[in-house]
C-alpha positions as CSV (number, residue, x, y, z in Angstrom):
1,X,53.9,59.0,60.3
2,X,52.2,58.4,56.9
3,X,53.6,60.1,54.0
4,X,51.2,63.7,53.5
5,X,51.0,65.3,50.4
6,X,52.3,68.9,50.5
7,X,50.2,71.9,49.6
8,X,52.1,73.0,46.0
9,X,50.6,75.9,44.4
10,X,50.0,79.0,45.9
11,X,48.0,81.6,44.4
12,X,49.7,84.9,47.1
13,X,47.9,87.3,45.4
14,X,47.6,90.1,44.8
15,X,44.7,91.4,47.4
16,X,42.0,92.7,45.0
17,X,43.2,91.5,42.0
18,X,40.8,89.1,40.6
19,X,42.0,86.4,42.9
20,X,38.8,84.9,43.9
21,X,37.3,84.8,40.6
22,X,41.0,82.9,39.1
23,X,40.4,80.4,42.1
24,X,37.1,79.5,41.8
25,X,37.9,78.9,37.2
26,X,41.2,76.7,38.8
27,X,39.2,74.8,41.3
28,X,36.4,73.7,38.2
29,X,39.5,71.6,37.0
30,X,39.9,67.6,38.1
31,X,43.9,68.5,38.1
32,X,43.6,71.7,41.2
33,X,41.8,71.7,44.4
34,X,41.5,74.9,45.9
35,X,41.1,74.7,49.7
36,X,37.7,75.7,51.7
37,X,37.8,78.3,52.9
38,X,39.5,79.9,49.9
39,X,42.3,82.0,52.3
40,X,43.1,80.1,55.3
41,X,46.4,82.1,55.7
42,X,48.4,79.4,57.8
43,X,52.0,80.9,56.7
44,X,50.6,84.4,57.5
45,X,49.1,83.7,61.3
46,X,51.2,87.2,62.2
47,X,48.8,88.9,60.3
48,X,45.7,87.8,61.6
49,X,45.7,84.3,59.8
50,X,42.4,84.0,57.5
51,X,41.4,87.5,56.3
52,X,37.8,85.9,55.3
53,X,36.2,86.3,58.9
54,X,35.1,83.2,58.7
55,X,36.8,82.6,61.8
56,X,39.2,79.6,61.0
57,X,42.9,79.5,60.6
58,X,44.8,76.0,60.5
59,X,46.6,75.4,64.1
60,X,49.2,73.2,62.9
61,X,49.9,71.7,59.5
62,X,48.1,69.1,59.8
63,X,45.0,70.9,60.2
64,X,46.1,72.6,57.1
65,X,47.1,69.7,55.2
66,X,43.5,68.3,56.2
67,X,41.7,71.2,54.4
68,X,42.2,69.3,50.8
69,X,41.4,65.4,52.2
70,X,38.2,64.6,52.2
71,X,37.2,66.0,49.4
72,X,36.4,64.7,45.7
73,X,39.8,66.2,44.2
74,X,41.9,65.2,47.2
75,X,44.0,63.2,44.8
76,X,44.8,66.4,42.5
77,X,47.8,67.2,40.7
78,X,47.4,70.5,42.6
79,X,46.6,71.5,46.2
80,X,45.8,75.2,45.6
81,X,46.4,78.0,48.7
82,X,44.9,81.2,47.5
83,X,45.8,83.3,50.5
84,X,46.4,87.1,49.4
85,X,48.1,88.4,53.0
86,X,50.9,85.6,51.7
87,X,52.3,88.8,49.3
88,X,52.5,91.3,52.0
89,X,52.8,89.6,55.0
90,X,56.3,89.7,56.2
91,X,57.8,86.4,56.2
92,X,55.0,84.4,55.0
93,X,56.1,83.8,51.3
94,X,59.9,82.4,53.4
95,X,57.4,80.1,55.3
96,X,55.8,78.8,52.2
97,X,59.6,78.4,50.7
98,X,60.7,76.7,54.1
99,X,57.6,74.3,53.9
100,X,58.0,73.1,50.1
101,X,60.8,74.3,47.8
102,X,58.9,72.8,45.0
103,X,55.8,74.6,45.0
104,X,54.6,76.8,42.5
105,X,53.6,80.2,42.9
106,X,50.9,82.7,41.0
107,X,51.4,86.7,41.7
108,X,48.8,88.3,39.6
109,X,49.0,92.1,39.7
110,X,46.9,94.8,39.5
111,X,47.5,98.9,38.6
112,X,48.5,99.7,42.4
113,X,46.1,102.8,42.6
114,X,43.4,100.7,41.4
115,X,44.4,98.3,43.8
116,X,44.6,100.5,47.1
117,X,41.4,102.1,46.2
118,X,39.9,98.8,45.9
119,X,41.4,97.6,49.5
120,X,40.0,100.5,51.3
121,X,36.4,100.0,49.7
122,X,37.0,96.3,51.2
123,X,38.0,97.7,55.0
124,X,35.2,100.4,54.8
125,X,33.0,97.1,53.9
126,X,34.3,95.2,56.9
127,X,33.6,98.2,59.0
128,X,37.7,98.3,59.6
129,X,38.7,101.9,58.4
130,X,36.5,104.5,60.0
131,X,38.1,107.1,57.3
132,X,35.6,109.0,55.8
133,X,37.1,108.8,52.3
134,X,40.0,107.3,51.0
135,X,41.9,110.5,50.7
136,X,41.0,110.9,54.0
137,X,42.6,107.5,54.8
138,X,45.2,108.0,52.8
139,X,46.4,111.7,54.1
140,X,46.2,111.1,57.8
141,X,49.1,108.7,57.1
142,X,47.0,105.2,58.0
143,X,47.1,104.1,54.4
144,X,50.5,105.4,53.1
145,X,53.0,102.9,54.7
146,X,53.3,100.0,57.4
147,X,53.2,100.9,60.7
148,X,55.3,99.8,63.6
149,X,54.9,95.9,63.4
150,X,54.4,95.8,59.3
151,X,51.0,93.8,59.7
152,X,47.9,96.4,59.3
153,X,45.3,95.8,56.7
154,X,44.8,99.4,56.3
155,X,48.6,100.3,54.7
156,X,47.1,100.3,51.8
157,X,50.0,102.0,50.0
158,X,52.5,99.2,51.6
159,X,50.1,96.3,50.3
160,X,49.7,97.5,46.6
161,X,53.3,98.4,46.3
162,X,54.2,94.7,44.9
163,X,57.9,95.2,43.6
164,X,59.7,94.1,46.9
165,X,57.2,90.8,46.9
166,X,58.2,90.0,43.3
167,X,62.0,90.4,44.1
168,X,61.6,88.4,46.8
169,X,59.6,85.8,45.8
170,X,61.9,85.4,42.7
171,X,65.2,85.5,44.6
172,X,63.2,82.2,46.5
173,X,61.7,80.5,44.9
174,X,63.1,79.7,41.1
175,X,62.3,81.3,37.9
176,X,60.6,78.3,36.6
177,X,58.1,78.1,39.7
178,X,57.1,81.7,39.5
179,X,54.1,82.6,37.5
180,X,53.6,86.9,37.5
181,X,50.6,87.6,35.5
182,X,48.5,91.1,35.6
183,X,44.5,91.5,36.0
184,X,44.8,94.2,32.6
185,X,45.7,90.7,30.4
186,X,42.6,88.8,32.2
187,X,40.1,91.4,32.0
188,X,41.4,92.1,27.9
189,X,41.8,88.3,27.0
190,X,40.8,85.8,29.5
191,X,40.9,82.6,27.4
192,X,44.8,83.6,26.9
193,X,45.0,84.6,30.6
194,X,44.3,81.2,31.4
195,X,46.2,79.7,28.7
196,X,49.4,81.2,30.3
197,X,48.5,79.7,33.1
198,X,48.0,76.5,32.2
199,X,51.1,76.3,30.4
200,X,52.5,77.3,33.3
201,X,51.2,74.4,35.5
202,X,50.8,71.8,33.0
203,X,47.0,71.1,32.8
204,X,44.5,72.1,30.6
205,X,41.4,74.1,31.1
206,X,37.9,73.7,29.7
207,X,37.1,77.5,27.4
208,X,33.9,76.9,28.1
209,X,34.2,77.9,31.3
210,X,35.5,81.3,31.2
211,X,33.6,83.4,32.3
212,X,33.6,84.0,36.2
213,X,33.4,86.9,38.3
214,X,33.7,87.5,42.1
215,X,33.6,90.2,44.9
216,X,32.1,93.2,42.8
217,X,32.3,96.2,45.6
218,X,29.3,96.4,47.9
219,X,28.3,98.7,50.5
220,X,26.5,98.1,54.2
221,X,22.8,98.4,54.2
222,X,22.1,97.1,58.1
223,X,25.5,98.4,60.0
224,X,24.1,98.0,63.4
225,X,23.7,93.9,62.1
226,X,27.0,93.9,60.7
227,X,29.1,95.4,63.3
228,X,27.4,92.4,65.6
229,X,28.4,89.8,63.1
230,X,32.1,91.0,62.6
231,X,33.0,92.1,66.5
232,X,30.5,90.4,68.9
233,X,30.0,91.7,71.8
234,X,31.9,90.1,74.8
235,X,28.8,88.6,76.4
236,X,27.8,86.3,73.4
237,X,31.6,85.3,72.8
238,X,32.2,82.4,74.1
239,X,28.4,80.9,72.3
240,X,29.7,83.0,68.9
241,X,33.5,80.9,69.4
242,X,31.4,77.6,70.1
243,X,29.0,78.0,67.6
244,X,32.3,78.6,64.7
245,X,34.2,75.6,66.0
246,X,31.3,73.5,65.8
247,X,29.9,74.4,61.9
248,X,33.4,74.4,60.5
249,X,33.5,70.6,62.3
250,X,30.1,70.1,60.4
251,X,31.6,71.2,57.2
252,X,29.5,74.1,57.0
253,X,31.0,77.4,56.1
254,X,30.3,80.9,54.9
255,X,27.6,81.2,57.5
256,X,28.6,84.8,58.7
257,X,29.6,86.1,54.8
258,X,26.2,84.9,53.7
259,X,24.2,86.8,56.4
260,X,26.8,89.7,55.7
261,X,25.7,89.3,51.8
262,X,22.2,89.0,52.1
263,X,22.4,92.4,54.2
264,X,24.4,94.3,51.6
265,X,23.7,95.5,47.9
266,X,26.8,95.6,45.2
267,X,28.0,98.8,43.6
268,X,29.5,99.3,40.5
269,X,33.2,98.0,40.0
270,X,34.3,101.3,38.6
271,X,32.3,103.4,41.3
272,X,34.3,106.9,40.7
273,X,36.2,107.7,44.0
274,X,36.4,111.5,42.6
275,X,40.1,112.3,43.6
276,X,41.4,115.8,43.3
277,X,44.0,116.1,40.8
278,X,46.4,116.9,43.4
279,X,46.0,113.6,45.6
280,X,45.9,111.9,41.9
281,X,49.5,112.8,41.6
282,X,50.8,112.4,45.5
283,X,49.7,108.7,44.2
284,X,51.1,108.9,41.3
285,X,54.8,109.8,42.8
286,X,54.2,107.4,45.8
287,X,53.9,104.3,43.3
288,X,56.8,105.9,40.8
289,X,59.3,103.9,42.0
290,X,57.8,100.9,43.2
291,X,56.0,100.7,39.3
292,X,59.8,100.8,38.0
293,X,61.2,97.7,39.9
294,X,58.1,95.7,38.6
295,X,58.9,96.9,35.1
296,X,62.4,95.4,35.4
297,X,61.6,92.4,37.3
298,X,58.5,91.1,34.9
299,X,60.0,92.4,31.6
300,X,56.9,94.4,31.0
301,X,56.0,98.1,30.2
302,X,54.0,99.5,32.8
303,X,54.5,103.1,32.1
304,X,50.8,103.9,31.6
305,X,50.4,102.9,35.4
306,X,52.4,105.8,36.5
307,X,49.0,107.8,36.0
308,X,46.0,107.6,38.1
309,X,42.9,106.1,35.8
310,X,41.1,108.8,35.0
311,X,37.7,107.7,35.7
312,X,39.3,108.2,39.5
313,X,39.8,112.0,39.3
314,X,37.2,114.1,39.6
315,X,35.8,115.8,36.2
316,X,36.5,119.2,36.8
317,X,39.8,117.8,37.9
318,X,40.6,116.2,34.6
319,X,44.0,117.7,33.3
């Protein structure tokens, strides 16, 4: 067998924290090729593989491998793996170790109320969490912790609470390899954001690039459409499984997502979710600890993220 680069820089995440938007500024650079799709969550197959629904998940690593060849920056310094179920997947980020020792690994991290609010708006996008609001969701027990097998999207308390990922990804990988950056630093000073980084990697990035933004929140404007697009019915399955094997052969992606868009309209990233003070501070205490091993592990004070952003609670609410 012909010697095959390895996949070495894995962006795991966080879900929700400005991931896209860092991939799509590291894949503008000649040195990084991010993979298309974005996510195809090979080391994370046990939780449902690629969390775009674009259909497609790697069967073997060669398939995987075959995502960056082809391409115009096949012969990058990096081969970039942005899949966020890699940080809460169990397992996945010992499969990445296990599959190249060397690689290099971004966590960035996000205000973990911010971030489970922002993870249910997704769900309640992708028609996955019938809730009718996230305290709803949240205090019926579905988005507090894992459930039985560890592996559904809608723990929403489980996926934001990132200390166990960052102990474990630093107890595997070394120090050297492990980049832990927070969404606050990009949204306050992007240009340094990204100067971190690419100190980190060893490239250099173009300032005059800065500057991009993905997956502002939207809402459903057809459901019937959507519900068709994202669970077909039985009868047209075996067409709708033909029909995704056959445009990813053809290089065409983003089919479904585009129709998805088109029927959708964006809201507001700081849509206010209107929390009662009370469930403001069950959230609060839920993410008390968790907030405390992050503050250890990244050397960093992070005591303003043991309260709920206000703009969450409801006015009248406000203490």
């Amino acid at each position: 067998m012909s010697y095959r680069k390895k996949v070495n820089l894995f962006l795991i995440g966080a879900p929700k924290a400005g991931t896209t938007s860092v991939a799509k500024f590291l894949d503008l650079s000649r040195e990084i090729s991010v993979s298309k799709p974005k996510e195809p969550g090979y080391f994370a197959v046990d939780c449902g593989g690629n969390p775009d629904r674009n259909g497609y998940t790697p069967r073997n690593i060669d398939e995987y491998e075959d995502l960056w060849l082809g391409g115009s920056q096949c012969s990058a310094k990096y081969w970039c793996d942005a899949s966020t179920n890699y940080s809460w997947c169990p397992g996945a980020i010992r499969k990445i170790k296990a599959y190249n020792a060397n690689a290099k690994c971004i966590y960035i991290l996000r205000h973990p109320i911010e971030a489970a609010y922002s993870l249910y708006c997704e769900e309640k996008y992708q028609l996955n969490d019938p809730s009718l609001s996230f305290e709803d969701a949240w205090l019926s027990g579905s988005g507090q912790a894992a459930s039985e097998d560890g592996f559904s999207r809608l723990n929403y308390g489980a996926i934001s609470s990132f200390g166990a990922r960052c102990a474990e990804l630093l107890e595997l990988f070394d120090r050297s390899n492990v980049h832990i950056c927070f969404l606050e630093d990009l949204v306050t000073d992007e240009w340094e954001f990204y100067s971190n980084l690419a100190s980190f990697l060893g490239v250099k990035f173009d300032r005059n690039l800065i500057g991009i933004k993905e997956n502002t929140r939207k809402v459903r404007v057809n459901v019937k459409l959507a519900k068709i697009l994202l669970n077909p019915p039985s009868f047209i399955s075996p067409l709708y499984v033909f029909l995704k094997v056959l445009l990813h052969k053809l290089g065409i992606r983003g089919v479904r997502s585009g129709l998805l868009n088109a029927f959708s309209t964006g809201l507001p990233v700081d849509a206010n979710p209107n929390f009662s003070a009370a469930f403001a501070r069950k959230l609060e205490d839920y993410f008390s600890n968790d907030i405390e091993i992050l503050s250890d592990l990244c050397g960093r004070d992070l005591a303003h993220w043991h309260r709920c952003p206000q703009k969450f609670i409801r006015s009248g609410d406000l203490e």
